[in-house]
TILUM-821829 format. One line per 10 residues: number of its first residue (from 1); their letters; for each residue y, x, z of N, C-alpha, C. Coordinates in steps of 0.05 Angstrom, whole numbers. Layout:
<rs>
NUM> A> Y/X/Z/Y/X/Z/Y/X/Z; ...
</rs>
This chain:
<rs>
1> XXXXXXXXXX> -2569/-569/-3933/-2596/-580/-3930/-2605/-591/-3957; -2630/-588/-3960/-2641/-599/-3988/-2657/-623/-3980; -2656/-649/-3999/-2664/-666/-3986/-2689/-664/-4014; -2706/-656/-4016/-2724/-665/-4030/-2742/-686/-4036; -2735/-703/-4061/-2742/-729/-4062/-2763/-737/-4090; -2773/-719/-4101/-2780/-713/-4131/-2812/-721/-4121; -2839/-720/-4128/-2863/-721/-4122/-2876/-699/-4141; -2859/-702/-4162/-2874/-680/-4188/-2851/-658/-4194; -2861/-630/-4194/-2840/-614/-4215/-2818/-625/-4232; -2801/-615/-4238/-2784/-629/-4261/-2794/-633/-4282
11> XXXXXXXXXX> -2809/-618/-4298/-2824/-617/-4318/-2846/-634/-4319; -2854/-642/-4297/-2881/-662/-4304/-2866/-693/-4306; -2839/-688/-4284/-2822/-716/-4286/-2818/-725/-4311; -2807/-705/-4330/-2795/-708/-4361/-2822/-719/-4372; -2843/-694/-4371/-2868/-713/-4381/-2874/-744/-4378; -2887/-743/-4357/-2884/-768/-4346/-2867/-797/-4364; -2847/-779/-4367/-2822/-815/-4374/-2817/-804/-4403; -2825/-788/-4419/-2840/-779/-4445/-2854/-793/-4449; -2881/-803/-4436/-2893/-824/-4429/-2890/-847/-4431; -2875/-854/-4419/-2871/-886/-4411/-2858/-889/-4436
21> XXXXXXXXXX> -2836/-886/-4451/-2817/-880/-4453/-2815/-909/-4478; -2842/-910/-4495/-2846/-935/-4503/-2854/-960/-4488; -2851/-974/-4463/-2857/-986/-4454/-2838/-991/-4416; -2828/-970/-4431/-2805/-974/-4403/-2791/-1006/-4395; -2779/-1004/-4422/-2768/-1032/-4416/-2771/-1056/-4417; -2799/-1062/-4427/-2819/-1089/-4409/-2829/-1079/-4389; -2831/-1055/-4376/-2840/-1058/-4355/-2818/-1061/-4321; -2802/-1049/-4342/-2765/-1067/-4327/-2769/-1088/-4316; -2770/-1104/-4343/-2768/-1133/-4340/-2785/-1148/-4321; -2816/-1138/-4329/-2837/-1142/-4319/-2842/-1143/-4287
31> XXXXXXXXXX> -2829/-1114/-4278/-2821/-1112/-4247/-2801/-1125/-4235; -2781/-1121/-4252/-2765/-1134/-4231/-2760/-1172/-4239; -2776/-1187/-4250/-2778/-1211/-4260/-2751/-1211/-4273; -2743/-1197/-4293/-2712/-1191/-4313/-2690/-1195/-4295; -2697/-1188/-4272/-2663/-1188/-4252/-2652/-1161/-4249; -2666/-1140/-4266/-2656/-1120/-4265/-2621/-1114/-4283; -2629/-1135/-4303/-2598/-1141/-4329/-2584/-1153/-4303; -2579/-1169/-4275/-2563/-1180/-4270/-2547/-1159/-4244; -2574/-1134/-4240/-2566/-1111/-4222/-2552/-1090/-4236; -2562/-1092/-4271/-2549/-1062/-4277/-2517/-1073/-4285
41> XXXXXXXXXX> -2512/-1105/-4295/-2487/-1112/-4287/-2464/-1105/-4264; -2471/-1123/-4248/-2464/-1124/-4216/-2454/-1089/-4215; -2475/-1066/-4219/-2468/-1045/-4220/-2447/-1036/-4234; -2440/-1043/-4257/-2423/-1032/-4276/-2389/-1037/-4265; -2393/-1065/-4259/-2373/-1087/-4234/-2362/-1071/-4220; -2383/-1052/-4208/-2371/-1045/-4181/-2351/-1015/-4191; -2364/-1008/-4208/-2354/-981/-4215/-2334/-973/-4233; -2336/-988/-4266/-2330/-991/-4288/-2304/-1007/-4283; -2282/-987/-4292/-2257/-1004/-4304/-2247/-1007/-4332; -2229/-1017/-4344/-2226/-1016/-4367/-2210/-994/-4380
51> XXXXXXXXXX> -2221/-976/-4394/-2212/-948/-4409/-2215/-927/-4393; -2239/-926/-4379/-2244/-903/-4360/-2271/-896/-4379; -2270/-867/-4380/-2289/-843/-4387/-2304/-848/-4360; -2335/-855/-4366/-2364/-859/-4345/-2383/-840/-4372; -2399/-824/-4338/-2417/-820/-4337/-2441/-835/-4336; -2466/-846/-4347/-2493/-854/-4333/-2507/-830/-4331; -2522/-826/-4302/-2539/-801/-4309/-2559/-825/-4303; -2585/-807/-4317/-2616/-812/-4308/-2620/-837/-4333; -2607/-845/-4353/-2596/-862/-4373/-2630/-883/-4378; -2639/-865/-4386/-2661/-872/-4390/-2658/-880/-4423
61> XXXXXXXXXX> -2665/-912/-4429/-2663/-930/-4450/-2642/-933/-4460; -2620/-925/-4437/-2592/-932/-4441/-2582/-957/-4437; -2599/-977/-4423/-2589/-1003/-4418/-2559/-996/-4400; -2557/-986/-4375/-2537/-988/-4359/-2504/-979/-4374; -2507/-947/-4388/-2489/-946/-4404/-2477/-964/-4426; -2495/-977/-4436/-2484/-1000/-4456/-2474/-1018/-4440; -2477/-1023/-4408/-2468/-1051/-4395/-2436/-1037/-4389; -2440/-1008/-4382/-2407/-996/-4386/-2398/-998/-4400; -2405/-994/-4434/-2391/-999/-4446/-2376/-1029/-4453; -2399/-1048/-4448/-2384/-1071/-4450/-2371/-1085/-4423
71> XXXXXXXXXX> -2362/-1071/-4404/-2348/-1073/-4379/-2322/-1065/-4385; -2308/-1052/-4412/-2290/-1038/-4423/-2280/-1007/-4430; -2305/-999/-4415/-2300/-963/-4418/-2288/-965/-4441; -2278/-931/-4444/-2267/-924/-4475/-2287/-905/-4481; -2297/-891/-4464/-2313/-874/-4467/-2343/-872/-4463; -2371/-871/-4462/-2397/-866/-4444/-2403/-852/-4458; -2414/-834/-4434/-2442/-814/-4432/-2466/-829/-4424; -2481/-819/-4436/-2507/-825/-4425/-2531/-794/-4418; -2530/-796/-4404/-2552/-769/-4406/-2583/-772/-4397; -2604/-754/-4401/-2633/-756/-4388/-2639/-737/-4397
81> XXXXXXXXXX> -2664/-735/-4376/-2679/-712/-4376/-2701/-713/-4401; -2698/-739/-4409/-2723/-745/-4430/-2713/-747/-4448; -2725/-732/-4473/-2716/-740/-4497/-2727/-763/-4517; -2751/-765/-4504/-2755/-795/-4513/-2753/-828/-4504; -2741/-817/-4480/-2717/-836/-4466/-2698/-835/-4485; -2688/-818/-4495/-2656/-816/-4510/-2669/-827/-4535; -2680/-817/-4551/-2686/-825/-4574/-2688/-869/-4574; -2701/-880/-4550/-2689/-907/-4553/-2668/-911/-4546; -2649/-900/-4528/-2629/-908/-4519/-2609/-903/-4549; -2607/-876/-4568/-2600/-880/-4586/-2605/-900/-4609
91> XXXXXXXXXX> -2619/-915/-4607/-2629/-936/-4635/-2624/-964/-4621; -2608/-957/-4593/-2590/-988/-4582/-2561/-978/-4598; -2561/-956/-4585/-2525/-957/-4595/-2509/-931/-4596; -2490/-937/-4623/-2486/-902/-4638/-2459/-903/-4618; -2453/-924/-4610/-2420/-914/-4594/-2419/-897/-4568; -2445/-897/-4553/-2447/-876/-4534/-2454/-841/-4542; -2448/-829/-4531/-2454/-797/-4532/-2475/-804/-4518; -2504/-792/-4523/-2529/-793/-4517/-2532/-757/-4517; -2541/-750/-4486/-2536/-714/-4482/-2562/-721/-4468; -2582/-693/-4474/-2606/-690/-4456/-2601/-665/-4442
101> XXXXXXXXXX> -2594/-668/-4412/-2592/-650/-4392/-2608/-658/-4363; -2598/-641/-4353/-2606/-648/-4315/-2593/-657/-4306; -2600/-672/-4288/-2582/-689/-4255/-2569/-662/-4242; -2585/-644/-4243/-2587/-624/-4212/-2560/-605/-4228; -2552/-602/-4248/-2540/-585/-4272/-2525/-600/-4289; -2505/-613/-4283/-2492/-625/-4304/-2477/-611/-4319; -2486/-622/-4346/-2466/-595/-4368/-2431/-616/-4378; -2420/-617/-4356/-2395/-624/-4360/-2375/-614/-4341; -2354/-604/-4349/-2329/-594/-4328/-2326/-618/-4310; -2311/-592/-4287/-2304/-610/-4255/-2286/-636/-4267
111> XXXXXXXXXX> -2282/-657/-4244/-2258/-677/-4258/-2270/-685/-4295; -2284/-690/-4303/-2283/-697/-4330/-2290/-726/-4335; -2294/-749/-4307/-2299/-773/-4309/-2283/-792/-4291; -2286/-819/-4293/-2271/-829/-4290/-2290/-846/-4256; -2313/-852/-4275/-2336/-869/-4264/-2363/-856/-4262; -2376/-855/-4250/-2411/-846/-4260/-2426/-865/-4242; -2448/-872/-4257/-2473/-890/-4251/-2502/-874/-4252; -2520/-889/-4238/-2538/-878/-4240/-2567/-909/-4235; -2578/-916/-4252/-2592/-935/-4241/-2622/-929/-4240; -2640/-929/-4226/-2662/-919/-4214/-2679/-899/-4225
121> XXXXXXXXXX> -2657/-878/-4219/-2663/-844/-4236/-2659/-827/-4203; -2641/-828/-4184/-2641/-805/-4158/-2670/-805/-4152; -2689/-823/-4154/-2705/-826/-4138/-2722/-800/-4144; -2724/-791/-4169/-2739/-780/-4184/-2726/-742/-4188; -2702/-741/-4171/-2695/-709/-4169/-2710/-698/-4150; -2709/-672/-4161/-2721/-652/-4136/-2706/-646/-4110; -2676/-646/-4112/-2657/-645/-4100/-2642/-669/-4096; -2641/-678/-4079/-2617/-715/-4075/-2592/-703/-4072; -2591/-686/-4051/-2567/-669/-4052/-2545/-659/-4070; -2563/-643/-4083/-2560/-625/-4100/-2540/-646/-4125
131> XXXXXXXXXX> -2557/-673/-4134/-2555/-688/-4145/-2525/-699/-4144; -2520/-703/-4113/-2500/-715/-4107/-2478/-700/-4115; -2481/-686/-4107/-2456/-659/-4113/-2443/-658/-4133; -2464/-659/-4149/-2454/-642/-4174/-2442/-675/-4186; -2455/-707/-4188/-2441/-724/-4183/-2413/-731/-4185; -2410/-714/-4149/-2381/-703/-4144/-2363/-695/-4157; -2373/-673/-4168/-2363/-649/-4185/-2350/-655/-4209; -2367/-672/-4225/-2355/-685/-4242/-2332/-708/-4248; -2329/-716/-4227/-2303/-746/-4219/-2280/-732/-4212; -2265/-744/-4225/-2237/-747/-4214/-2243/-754/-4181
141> XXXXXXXXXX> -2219/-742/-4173/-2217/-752/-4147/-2203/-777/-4153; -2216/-791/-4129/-2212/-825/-4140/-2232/-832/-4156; -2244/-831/-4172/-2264/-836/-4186/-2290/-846/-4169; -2305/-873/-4185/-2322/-892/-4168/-2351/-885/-4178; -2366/-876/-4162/-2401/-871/-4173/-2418/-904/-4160; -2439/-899/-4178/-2445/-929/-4165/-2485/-919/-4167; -2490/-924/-4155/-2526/-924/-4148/-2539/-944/-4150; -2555/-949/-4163/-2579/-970/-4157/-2601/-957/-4158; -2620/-970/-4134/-2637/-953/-4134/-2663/-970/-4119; -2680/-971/-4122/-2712/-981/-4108/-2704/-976/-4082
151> XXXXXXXXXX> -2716/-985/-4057/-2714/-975/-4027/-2736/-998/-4020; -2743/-984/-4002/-2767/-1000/-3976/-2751/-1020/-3975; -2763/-1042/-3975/-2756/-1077/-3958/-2762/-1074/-3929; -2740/-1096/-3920/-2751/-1095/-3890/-2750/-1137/-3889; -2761/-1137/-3868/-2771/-1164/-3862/-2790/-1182/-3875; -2781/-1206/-3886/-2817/-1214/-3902/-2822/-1205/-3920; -2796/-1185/-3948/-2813/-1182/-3970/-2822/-1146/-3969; -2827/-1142/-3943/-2841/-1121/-3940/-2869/-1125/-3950; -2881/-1152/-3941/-2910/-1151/-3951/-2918/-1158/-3989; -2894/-1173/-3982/-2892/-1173/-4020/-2897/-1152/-4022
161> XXXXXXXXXX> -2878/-1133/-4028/-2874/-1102/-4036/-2888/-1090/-4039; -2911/-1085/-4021/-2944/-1079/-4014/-2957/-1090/-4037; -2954/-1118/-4038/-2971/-1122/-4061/-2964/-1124/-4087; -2945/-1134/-4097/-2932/-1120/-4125/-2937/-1088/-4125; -2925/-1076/-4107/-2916/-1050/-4122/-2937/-1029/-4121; -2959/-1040/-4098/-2979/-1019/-4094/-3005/-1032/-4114; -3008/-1053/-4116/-3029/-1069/-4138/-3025/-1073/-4152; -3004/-1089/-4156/-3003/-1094/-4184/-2996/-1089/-4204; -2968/-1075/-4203/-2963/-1061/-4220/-2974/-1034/-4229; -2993/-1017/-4204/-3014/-988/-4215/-3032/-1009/-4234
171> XXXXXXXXXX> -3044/-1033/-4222/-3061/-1046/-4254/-3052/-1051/-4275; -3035/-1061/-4279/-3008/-1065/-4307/-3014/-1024/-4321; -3006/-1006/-4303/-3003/-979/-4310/-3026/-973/-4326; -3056/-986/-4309/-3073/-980/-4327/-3083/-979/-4349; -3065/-1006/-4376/-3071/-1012/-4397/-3040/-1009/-4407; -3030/-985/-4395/-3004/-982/-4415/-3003/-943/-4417; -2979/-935/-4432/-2982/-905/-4435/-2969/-896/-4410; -2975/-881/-4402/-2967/-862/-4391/-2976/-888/-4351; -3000/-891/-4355/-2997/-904/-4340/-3000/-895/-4306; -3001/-867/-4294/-2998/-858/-4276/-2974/-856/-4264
181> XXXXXXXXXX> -2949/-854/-4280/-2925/-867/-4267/-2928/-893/-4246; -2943/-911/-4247/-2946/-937/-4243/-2953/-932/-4213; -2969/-912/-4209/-2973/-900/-4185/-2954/-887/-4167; -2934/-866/-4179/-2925/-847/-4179/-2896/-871/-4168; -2890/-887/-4175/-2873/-910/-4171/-2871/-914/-4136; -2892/-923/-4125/-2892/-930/-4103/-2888/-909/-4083; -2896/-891/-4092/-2905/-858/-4069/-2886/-858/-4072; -2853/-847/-4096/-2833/-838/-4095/-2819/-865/-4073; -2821/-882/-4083/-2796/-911/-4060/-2805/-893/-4033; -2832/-889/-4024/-2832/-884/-4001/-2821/-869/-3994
191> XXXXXXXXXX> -2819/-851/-4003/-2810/-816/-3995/-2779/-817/-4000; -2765/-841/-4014/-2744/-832/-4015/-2720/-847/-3987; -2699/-835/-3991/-2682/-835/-3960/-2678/-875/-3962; -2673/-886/-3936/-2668/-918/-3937/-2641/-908/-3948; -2630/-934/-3946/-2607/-944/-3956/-2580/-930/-3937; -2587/-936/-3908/-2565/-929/-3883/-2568/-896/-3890; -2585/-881/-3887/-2585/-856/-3895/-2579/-847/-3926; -2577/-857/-3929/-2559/-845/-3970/-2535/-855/-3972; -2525/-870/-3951/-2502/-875/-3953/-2484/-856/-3937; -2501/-849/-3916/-2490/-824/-3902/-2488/-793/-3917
201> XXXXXXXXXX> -2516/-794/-3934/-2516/-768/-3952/-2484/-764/-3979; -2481/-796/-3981/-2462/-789/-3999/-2437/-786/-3990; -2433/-794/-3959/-2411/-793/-3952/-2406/-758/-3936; -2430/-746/-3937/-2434/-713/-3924/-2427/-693/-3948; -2424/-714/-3982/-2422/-699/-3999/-2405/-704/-4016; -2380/-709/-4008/-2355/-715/-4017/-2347/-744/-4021; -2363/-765/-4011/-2346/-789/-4022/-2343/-802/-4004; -2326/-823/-4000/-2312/-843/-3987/-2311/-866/-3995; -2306/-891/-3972/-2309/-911/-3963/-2337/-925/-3992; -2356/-909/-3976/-2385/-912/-3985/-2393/-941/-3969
211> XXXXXXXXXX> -2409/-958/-3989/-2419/-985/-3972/-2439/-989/-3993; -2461/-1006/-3985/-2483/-1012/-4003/-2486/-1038/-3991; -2506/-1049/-4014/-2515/-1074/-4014/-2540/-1078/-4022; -2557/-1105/-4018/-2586/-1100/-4023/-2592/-1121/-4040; -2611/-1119/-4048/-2611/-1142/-4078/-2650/-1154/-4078; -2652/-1175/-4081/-2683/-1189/-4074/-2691/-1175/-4057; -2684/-1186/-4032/-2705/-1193/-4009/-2702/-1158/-3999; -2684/-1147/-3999/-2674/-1124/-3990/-2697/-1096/-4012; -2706/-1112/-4028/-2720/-1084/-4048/-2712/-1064/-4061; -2680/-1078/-4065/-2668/-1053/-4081/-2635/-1057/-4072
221> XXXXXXXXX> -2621/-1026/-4072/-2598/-1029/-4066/-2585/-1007/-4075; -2563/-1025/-4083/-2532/-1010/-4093/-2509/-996/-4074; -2516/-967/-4076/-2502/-959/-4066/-2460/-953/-4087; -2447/-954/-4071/-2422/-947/-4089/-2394/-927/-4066; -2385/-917/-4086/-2366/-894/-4064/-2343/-886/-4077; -2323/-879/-4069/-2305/-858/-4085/-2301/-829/-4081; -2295/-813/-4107/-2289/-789/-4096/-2271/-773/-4083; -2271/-766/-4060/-2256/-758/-4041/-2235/-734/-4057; -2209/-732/-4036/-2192/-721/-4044/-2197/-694/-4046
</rs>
């Protein structure tokens, strides 16, 4: 089954965060009131041991991989579809391998990781599936993937949600580059799977004792798993 979760071609995606790509990370901050540094942590926690070879896909800026690296990795990847995502993520830091590839196509042999992360990049494949897999493909068995990712709220900060993410932030979009992402933000959360269902997708696609967690007011959640035998 293909779970299609993308809104735009791949190519308009890359565009797109080509785009942003100067202003990504105040608008991080900006969204998530800077509690995003205390999620892409918590993430690293769950996944990252010390002298394990990690993957980040969907890297972006490269914030998450640098929180691997200082979690103890010996090794990070960072990868994205954007190369002007990479280009800042390189002028944080020369100790990661900075690779521009695909989620859907990873250009690394089966078993070649230890760990892989991903922090609010699935939302944005054409394939979730597809995504996961190959994920898979890459870990050691035994090896821990960790997700963070946007998701629908349920209970009161549902109406928040509505209004931050459908107002205020497309107005913020308007006086910055690439500011139709800002739009393109809310449509994707919607369309993409909740939390109870991606935890099932990852467990239909090789991983085990999968559990997630939700973070402010159930808006965003960490999924984490291992790779099955």
């Amino acid at each position: 089954m293909t779970v299609e979760t993308g809104l735009l071609p791949a190519e308009g995606v890359r565009r797109m965060f080509d785009r942003i790509a100067p202003v990504y990370d105040v608008m991080n901050r900006v969204m998530t009131a800077g509690l995003d540094r205390r999620w892409r942590r918590i993430t690293v926690e769950q996944a990252v041991q010390p002298r394990n070879r990690v993957l980040d896909v969907c890297c972006g800026t490269g914030d998450l991989a640098i929180a691997a690296l200082a979690q103890g990795a010996s090794d990070v990847v960072g990868l994205d579809f954007s190369e002007q995502m990479l280009d800042r993520a390189r002028r944080k830091s020369s100790a990661i391998e900075w690779v521009q590839g695909d989620a859907l196509a990873l250009p690394f042999g089966d078993e070649s990781f230890d760990a892989a992360t991903v922090g609010f990049g699935v939302r944005n494949v054409d394939d979730l599936e597809a995504a996961i897999r190959e994920l898979r493909r890459v870990l050691r068995p035994g090896g821990r993937v960790a997700i963070l990712e946007i998701t629908m709220p349920v209970g009161a900060f549902a109406q928040f949600y509505g209004f931050w993410f459908d107002r205020v932030i497309p107005l913020l979009g308007k006086v910055l580059p690439g500011g139709s992402a800002y739009t393109y933000l809310p449509a994707s959360v919607r369309r993409f799977p909740r939390p109870e269902a991606l935890a099932d997708l990852l467990a239909a696609n090789g991983f085990e004792a999968v559990r997630f967690r939700r973070f402010a007011g159930s808006i965003v959640a960490l999924h984490v798993g291992e790779a099955g035998q």
